[in-house]
C-alpha positions in Angstrom: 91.0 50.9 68.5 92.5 47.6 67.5 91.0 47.3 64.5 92.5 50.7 63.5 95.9 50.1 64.8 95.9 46.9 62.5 94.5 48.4 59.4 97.1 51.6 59.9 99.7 48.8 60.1 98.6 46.8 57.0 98.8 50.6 55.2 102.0 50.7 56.2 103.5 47.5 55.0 101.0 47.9 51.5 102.9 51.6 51.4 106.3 50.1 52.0 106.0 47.3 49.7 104.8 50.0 46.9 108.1 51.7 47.5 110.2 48.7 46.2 107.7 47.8 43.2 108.1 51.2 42.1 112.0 50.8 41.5 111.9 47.0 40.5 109.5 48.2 37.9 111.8 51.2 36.5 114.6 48.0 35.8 112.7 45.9 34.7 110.8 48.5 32.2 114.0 49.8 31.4 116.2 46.7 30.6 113.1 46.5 27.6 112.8 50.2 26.9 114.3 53.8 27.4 113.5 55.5 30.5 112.4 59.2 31.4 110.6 62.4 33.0 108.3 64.3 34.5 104.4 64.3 33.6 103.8 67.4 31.5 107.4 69.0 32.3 109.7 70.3 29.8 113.2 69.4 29.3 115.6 71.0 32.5 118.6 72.9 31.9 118.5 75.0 35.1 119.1 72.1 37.4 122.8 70.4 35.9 123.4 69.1 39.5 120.4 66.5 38.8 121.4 63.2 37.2 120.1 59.6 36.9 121.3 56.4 38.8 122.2 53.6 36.8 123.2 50.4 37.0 125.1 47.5 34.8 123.1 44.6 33.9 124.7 42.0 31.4 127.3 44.5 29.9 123.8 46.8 29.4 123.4 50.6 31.4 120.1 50.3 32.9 118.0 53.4 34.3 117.2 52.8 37.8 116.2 56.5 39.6 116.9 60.1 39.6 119.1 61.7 41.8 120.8 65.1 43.3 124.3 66.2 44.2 124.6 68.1 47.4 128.6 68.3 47.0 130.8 67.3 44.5 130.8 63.6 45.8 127.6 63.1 47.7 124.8 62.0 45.2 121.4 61.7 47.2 118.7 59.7 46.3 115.6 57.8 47.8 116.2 54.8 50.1 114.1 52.8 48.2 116.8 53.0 44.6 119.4 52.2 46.4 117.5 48.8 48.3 116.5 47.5 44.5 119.6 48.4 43.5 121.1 45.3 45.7 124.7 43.9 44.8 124.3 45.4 41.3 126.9 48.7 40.3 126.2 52.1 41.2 126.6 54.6 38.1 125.6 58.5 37.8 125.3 60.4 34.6 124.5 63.8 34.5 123.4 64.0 30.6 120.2 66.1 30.0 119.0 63.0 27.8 121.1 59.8 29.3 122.0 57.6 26.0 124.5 54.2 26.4 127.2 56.2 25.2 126.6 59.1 28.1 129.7 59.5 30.6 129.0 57.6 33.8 130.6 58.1 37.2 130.9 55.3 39.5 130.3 55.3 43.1 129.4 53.4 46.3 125.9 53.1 47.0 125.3 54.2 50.9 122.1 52.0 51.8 119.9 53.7 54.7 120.2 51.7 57.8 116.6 52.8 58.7 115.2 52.3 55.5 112.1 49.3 56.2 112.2 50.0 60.0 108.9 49.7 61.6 106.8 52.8 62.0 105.5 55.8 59.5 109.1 57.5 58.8 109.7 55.3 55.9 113.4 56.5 56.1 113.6 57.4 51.9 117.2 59.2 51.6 120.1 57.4 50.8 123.5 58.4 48.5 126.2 57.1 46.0 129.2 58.4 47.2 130.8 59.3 43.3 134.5 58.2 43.3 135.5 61.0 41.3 134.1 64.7 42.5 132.0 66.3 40.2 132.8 69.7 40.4 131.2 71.1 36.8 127.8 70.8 38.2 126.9 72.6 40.8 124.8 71.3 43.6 121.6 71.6 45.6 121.3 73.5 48.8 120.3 71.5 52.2 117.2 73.0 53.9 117.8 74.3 57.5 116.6 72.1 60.8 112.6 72.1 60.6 112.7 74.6 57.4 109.3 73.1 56.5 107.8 73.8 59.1 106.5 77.5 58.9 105.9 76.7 55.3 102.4 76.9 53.8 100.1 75.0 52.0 100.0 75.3 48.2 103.5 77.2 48.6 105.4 76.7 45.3 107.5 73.5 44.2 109.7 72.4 41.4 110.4 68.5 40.6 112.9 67.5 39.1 113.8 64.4 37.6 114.1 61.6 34.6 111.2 59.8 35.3 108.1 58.8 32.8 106.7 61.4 30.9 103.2 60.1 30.4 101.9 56.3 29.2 101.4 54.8 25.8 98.2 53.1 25.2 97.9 49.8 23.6 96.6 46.3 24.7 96.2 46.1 28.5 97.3 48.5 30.8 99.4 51.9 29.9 102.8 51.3 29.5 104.8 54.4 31.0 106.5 56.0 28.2 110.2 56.7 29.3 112.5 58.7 27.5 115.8 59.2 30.0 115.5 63.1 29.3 116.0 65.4 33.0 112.5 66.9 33.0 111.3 69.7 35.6 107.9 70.5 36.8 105.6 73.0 38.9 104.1 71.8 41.8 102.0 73.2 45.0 102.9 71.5 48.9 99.2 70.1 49.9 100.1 68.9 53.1 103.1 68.8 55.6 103.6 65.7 58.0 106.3 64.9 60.2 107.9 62.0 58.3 107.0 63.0 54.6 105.1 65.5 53.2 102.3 65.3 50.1 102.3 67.2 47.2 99.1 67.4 44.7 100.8 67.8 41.4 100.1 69.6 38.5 103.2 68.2 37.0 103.9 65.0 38.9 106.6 62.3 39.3 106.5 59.3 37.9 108.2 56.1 37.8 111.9 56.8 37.7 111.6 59.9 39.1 112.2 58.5 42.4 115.2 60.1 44.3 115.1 63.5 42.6 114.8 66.6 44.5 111.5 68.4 45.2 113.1 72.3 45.3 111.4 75.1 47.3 110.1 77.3 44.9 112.4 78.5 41.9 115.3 77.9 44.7 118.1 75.6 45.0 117.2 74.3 48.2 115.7 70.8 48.6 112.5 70.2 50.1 112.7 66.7 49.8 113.4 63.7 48.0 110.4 62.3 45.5 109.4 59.3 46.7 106.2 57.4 45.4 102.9 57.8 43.9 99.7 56.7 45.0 98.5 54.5 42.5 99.7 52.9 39.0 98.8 55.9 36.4 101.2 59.0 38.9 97.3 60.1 39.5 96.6 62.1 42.1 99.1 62.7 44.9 102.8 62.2 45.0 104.9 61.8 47.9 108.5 63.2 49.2 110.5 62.2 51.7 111.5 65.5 53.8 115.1 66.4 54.0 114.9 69.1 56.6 114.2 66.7 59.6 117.1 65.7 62.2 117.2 62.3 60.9 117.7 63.2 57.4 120.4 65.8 58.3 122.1 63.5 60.1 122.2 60.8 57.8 123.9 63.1 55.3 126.1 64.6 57.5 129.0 62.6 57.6 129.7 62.7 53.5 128.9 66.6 53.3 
């Protein structure tokens, strides 16, 4: 039982510490190179209340994660954006392909004070808190207390988000291949947990995608907020952090 306990612990931190690569590797891809969206999506119109965090580095707009308004000034995202994003700016753009010369909205980044507290519940929902309301946009729709929990495996999904689109080959390992275009994608709910739930993709997030809202079917109401992948290609599994729990809800509650 020991053993266990200490493996399930050193899962933990390995899961944790994936968490933060994910983002640092978003800035540090994108100070080199564009940034972009969903594996085998298609370019989102439907969803204008999606936009992508970005930062200033050097004078330069860098892409740092994807993101969701739930009012006109609220501007959720994942836990782990806002940690990497440190003492650096907080932007938001809401262009369908973010270029330097899209509009950019400041705001305050609102760090989760649970985010990298020990325990499963990885704590993954933070906000920017926009200076200016955005009221031309539209917003997502906050599940209910425990929503998730009558819903069924394989029920339908939509992602959302600007995150890599695929991977270039070349020497070495695949490169993702970012274009900063708000992608959307079709998934199925595998498997419901208390803290998170996991979603098999057939159109999964990638890096950069982190933050942006997994939907409940073709609704407006978030699911939860895409979180990580399970290994460096967006293979296999994805992750979301769930938005319907008490901690979640009460997190946003104060800025809704």
């Amino acid at each position: 039982m020991g053993e266990m306990k200490n493996g399930l612990a050193a899962e933990e931190r390995d899961m944790r510490r994936s968490l933060r690569l994910l983002a640092t590797l978003v800035i540090v891809l994108a100070s080199a190179a564009p940034a972009a969206a969903i594996l085998n999506g298609k370019p989102d119109t439907a969803h204008p209340y999606v936009g992508i965090l970005v930062t200033d580095i050097d004078g330069q707009l860098v892409p740092v994660c994807s993101g969701f308004l739930v009012n006109s000034t609220a501007f959720v995202t994942a836990a782990h954006c806002v940690d990497d994003l440190g003492s650096f700016p907080a932007y938001v753009s809401f262009d369908q392909r973010f270029t330097p010369s899209s509009p950019v909205v400041h705001g305050t980044a609102v760090a989760n004070p649970d985010f990298g507290s020990p325990g499963k519940d990885t704590h993954d929902i933070a906000l920017i808190v926009l200076d200016t309301p955005v009221a031309n946009r539209g917003h997502a729709e906050l599940p209910a207390a425990g929503q998730l929990e009558s819903a069924a495996k394989k029920n339908a999904l939509t992602i959302v988000g600007y995150g890599a689109e695929g991977f270039l080959k070349g020497g070495g390992h695949p490169v993702p291949d970012f274009k900063l275009v708000r992608n959307t994608g079709d998934s199925r709910l595998s498997k419901l947990e208390k803290v998170g739930f996991n979603v098999r993709m057939s159109s999964g997030i990638c890096f950069g995608d982190s933050g942006g809202p997994v939907l409940l079917g073709d609704t407006d109401v978030v699911a939860g907020v895409s979180s990580f992948v399970n290994n460096a290609q967006c293979a296999g599994n994805a992750f979301a952090y769930r938005v319907d729990t008490a901690a979640s809800l009460a997190f946003l509650a104060p800025y809704l």
